[in-house]
C-alpha positions, 0 to 999 in steps of 0.5 A: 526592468521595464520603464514606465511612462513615469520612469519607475520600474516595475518588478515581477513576484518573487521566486518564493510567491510562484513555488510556495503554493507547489510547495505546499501541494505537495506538502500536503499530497504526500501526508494524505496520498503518498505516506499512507500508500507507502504504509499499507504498502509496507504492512502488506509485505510484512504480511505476506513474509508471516504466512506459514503453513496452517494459516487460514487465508482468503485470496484477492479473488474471495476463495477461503482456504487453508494453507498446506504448503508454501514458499518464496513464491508459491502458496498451496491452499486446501479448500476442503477435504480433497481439493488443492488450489495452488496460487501465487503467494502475492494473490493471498488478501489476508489472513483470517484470525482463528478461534485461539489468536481472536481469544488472546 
């Protein structure tokens, strides 16, 4: 490639030593970043279809309530004897286990 003044060539690194180390970052961000992104993703979601009337949920603003009705998009929570909050079904945080599923 290039001539030395003692008339050898001199090559570059190989292709392999410059994306090795890429490689491997990425190797690396996707089992501590991405993966488990995807898993709390996924859990999330399938908490989310499980909600049915009657489950005791916080929402992702902090408000506790229980839900009275639902829908594929839609979730009415009863705060307390008389007030209902209707919010979007993604806002719900998560269910709060009750005194019969904390026994089992």
């Amino acid at each position: 490639m290039f001539e030395l003044a003692g008339g050898t060539a001199q090559s570059g690194g190989s292709i392999l030593g410059l994306v090795g180390p890429f490689v491997l970052m990425f190797v690396v961000f996707y089992f501590l970043l991405i993966r488990p992104q995807q898993k709390k993703t996924k859990a999330r979601n399938t908490m989310l279809k499980a909600l049915k009337k009657g489950d005791k949920v916080v929402t992702i603003g902090g408000l506790h309530g229980t839900i009275v009705e639902i829908s594929d998009d839609i979730a009415v929570l009863k705060v307390n004897d008389v007030t209902k909050l209707t919010f979007d079904r993604g806002s719900v945080s998560h269910a709060v286990a009750t005194d019969t599923e904390s026994k089992e």
